[in-house]
N, CA, C and O atoms as a printed pandas DataFrame, in Angstrom:
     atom_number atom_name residue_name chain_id  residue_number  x_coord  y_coord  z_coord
0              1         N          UNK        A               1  118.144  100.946   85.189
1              2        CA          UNK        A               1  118.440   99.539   85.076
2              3         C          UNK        A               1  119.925   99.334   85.353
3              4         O          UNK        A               1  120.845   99.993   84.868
4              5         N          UNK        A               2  120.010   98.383   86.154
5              6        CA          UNK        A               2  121.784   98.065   86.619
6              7         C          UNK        A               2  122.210   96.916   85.558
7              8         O          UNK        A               2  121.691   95.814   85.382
8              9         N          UNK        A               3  123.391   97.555   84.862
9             10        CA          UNK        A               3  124.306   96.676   83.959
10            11         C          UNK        A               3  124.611   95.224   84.646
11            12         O          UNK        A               3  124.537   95.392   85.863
12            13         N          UNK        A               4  124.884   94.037   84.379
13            14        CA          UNK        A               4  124.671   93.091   85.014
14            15         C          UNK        A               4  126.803   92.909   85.329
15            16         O          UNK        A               4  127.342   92.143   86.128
16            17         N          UNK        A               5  127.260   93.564   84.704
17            18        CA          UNK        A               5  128.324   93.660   84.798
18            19         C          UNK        A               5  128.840   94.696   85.836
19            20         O          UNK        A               5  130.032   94.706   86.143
20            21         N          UNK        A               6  128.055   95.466   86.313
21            22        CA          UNK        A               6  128.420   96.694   87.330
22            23         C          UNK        A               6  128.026   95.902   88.720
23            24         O          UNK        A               6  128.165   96.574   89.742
24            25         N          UNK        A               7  127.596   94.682   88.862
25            26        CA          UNK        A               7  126.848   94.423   90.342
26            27         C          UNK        A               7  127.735   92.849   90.481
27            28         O          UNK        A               7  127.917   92.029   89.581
28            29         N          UNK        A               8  128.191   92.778   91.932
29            30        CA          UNK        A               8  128.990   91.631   91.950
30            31         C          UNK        A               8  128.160   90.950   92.429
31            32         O          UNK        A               8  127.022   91.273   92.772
32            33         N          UNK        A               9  128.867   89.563   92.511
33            34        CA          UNK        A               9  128.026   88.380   93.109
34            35         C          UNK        A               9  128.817   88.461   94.316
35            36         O          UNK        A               9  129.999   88.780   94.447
36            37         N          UNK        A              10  127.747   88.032   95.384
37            38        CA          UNK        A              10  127.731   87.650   96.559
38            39         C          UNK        A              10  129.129   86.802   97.193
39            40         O          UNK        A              10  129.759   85.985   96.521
40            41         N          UNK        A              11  129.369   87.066   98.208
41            42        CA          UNK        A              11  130.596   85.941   98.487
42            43         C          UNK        A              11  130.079   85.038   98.985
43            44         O          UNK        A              11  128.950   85.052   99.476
44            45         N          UNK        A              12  130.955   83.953   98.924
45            46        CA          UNK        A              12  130.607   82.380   98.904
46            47         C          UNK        A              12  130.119   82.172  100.208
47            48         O          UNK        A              12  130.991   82.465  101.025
48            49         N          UNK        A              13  128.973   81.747  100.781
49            50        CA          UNK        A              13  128.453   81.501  102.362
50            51         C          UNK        A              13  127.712   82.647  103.206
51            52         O          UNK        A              13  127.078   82.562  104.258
52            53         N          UNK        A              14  128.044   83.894  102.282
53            54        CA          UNK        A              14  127.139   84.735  102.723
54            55         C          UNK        A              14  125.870   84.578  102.709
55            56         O          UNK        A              14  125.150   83.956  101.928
56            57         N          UNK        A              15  125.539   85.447  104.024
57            58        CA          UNK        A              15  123.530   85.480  103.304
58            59         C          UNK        A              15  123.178   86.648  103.518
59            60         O          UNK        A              15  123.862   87.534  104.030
60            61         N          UNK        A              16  121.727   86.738  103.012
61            62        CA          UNK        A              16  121.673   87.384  102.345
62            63         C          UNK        A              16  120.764   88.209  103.913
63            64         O          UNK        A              16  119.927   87.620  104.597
64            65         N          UNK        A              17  121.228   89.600  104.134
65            66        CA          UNK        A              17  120.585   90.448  104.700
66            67         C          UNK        A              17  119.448   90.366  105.584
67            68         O          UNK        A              17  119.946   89.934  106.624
68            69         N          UNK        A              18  118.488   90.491  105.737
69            70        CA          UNK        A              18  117.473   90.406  106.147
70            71         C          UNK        A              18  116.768   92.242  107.085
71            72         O          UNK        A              18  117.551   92.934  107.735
72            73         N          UNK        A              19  115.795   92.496  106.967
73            74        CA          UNK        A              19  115.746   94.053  107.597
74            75         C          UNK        A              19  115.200   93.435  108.988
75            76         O          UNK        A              19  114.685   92.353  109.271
76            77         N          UNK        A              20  115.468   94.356  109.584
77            78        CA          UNK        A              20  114.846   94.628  111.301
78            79         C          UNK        A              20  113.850   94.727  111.408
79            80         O          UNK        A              20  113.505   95.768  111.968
80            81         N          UNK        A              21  112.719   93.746  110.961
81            82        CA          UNK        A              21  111.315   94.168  111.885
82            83         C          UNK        A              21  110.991   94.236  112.786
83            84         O          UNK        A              21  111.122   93.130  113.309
84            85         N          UNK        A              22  110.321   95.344  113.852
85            86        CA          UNK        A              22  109.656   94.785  115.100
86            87         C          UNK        A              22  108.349   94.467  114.824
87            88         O          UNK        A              22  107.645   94.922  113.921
88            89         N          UNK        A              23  107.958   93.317  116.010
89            90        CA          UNK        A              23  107.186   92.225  115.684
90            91         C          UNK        A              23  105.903   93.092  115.946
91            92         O          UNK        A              23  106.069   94.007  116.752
92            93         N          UNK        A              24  104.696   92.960  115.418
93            94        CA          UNK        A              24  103.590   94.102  115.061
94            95         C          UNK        A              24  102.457   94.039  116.676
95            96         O          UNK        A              24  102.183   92.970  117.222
96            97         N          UNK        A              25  102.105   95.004  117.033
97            98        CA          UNK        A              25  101.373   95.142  118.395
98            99         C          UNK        A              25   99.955   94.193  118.062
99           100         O          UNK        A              25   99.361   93.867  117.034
100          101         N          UNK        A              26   99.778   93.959  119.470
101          102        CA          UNK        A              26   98.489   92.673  118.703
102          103         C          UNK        A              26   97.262   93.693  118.334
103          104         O          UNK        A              26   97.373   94.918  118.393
104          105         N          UNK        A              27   96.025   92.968  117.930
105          106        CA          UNK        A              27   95.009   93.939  117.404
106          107         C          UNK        A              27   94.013   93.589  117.951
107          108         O          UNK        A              27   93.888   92.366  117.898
108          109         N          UNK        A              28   93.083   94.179  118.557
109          110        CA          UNK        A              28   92.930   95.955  118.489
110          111         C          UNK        A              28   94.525   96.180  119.280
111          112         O          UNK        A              28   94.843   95.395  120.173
112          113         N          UNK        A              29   95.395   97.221  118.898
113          114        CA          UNK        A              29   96.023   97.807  119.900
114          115         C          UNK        A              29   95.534   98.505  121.066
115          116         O          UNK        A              29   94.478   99.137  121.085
116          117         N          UNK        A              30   96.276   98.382  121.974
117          118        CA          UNK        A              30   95.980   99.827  123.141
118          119         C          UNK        A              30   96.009  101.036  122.652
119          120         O          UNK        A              30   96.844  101.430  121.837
120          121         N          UNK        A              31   95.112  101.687  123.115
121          122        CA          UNK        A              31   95.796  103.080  123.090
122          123         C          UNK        A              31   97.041  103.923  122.989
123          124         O          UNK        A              31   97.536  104.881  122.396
124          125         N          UNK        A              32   97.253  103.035  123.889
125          126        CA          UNK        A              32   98.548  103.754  124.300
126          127         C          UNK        A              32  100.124  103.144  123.726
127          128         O          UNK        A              32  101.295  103.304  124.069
128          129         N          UNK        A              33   99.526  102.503  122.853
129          130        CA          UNK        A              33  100.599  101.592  122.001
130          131         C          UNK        A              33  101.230  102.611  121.285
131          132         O          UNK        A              33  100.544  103.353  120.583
132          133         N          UNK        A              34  102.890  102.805  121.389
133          134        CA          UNK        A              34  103.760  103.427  120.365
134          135         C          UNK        A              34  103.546  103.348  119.177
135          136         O          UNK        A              34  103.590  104.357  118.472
136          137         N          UNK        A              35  103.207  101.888  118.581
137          138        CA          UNK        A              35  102.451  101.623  116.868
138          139         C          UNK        A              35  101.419  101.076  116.935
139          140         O          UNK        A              35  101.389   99.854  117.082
140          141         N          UNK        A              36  100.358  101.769  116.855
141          142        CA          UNK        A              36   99.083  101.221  116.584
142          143         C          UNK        A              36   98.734  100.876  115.472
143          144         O          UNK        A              36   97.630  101.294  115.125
144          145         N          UNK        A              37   99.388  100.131  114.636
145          146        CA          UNK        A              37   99.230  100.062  113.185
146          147         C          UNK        A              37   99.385   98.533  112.848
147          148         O          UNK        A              37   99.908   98.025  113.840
148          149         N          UNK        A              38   99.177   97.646  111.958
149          150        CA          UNK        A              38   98.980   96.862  111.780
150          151         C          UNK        A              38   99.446   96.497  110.063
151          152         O          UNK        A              38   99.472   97.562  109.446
152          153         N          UNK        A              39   99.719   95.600  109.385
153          154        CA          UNK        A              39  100.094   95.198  107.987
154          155         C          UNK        A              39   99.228   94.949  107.094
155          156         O          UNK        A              39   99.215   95.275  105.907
156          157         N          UNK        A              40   98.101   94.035  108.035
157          158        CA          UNK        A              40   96.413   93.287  107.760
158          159         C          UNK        A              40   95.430   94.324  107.652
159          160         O          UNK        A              40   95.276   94.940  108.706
160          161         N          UNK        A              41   94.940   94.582  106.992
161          162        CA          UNK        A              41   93.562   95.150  107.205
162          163         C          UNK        A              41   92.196   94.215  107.606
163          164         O          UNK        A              41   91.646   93.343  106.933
164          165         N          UNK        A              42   91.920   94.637  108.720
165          166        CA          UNK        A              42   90.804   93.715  109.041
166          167         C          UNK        A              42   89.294   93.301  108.698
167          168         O          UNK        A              42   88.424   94.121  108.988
168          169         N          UNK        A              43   88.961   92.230  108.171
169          170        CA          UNK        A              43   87.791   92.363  107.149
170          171         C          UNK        A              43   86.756   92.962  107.649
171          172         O          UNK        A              43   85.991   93.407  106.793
172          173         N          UNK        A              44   86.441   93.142  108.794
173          174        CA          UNK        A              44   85.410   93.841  109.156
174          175         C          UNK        A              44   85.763   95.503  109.306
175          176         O          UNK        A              44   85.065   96.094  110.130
176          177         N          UNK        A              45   86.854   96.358  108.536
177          178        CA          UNK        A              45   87.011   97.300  108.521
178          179         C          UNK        A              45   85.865   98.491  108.265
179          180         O          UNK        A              45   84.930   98.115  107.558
180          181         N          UNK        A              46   85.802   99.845  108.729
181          182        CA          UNK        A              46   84.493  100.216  108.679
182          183         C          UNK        A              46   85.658  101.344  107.268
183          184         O          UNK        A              46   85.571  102.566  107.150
184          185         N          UNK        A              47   86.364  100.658  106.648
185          186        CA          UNK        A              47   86.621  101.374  105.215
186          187         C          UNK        A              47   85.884  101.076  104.463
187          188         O          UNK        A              47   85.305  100.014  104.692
188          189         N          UNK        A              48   85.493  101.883  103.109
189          190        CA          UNK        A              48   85.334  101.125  101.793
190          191         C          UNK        A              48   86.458  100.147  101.020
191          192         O          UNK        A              48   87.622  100.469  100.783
192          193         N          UNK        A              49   85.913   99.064  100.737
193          194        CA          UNK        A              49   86.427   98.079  100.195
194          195         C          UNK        A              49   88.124   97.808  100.898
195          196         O          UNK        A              49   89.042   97.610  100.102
196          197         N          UNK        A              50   88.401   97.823  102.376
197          198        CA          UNK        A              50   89.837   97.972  102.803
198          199         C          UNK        A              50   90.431   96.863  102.455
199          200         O          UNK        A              50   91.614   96.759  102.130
200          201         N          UNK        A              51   89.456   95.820  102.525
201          202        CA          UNK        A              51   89.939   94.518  102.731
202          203         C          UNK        A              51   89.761   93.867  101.324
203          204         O          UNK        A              51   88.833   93.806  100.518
204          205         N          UNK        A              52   91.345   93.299  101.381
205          206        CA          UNK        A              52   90.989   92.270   99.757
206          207         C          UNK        A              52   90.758   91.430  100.211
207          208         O          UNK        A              52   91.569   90.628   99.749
208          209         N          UNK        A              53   89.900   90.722  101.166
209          210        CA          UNK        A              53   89.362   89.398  101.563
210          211         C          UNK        A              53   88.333   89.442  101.211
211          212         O          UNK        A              53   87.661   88.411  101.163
212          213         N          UNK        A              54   87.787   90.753  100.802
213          214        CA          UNK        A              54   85.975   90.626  100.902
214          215         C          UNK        A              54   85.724   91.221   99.030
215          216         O          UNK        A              54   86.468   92.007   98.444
216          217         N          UNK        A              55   84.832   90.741   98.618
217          218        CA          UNK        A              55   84.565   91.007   97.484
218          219         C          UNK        A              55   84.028   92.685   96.964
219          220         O          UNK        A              55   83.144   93.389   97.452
220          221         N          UNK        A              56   84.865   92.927   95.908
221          222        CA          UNK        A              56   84.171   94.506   95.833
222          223         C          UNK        A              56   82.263   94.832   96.033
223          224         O          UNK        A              56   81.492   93.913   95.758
224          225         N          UNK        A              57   81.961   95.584   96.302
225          226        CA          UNK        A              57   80.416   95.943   96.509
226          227         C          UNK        A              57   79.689   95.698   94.817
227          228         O          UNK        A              57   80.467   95.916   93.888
228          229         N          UNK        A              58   78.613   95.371   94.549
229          230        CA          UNK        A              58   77.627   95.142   93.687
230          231         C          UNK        A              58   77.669   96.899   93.001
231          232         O          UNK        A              58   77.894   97.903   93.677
232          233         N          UNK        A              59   77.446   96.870   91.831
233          234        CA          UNK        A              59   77.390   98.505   91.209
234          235         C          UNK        A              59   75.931   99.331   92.171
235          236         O          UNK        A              59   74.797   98.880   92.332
236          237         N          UNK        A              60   76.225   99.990   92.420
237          238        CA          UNK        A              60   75.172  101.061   93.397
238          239         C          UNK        A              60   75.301  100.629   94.582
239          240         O          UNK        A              60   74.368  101.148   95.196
240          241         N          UNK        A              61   76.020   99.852   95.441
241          242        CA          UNK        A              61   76.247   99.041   96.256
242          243         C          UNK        A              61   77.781  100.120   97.378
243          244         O          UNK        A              61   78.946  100.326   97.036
244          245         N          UNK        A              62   76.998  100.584   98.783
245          246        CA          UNK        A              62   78.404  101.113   99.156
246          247         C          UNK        A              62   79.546  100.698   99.877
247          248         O          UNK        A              62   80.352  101.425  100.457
248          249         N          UNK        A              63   79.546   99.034   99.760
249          250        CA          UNK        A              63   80.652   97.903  100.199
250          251         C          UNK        A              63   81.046   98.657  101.636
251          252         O          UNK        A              63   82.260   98.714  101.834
252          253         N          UNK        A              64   80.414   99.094  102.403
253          254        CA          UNK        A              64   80.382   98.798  104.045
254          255         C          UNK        A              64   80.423   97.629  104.243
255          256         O          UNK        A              64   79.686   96.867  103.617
256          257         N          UNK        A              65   81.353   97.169  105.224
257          258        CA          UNK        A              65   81.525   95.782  105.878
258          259         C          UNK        A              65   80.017   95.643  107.342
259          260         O          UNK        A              65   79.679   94.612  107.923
260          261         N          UNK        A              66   79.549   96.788  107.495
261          262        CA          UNK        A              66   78.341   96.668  108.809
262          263         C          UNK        A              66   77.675   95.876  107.698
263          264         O          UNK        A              66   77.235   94.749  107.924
264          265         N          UNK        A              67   77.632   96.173  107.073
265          266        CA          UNK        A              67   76.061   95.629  106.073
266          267         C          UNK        A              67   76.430   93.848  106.301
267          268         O          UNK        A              67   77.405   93.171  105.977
268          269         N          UNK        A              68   75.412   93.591  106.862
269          270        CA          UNK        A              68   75.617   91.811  107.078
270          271         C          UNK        A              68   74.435   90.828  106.987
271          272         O          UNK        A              68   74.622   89.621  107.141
């Protein structure tokens, strides 16, 4: 935990940082895309439960998104 006395305040008109994102490859990517990766998981993912868009599976239930 940082003492509130060890951390200065900001100078006047500054702002505040921001990180370097590069902007995300569209989806599906190519193949041949340097980042094939994505932030979203897509609801029709063939994970278990990948997506928090979709409701967990029913108990005995194996929450495949094919199942439709």
């Amino acid at each position: 935990m940082t003492n509130r006395n060890m951390v200065k305040d900001a100078a006047p008109g500054a702002q505040a940082t921001q990180p370097n994102t590069p902007p995300l490859p569209p989806m599906p990517a190519p193949e041949d895309s340097a980042t094939p990766t994505t932030r979203e998981e897509p609801t029709d993912s063939p994970h278990l439960n990948a997506s928090l868009k979709r409701d967990a599976p029913p108990p005995g239930g194996q929450g495949l998104s094919t199942k439709r």
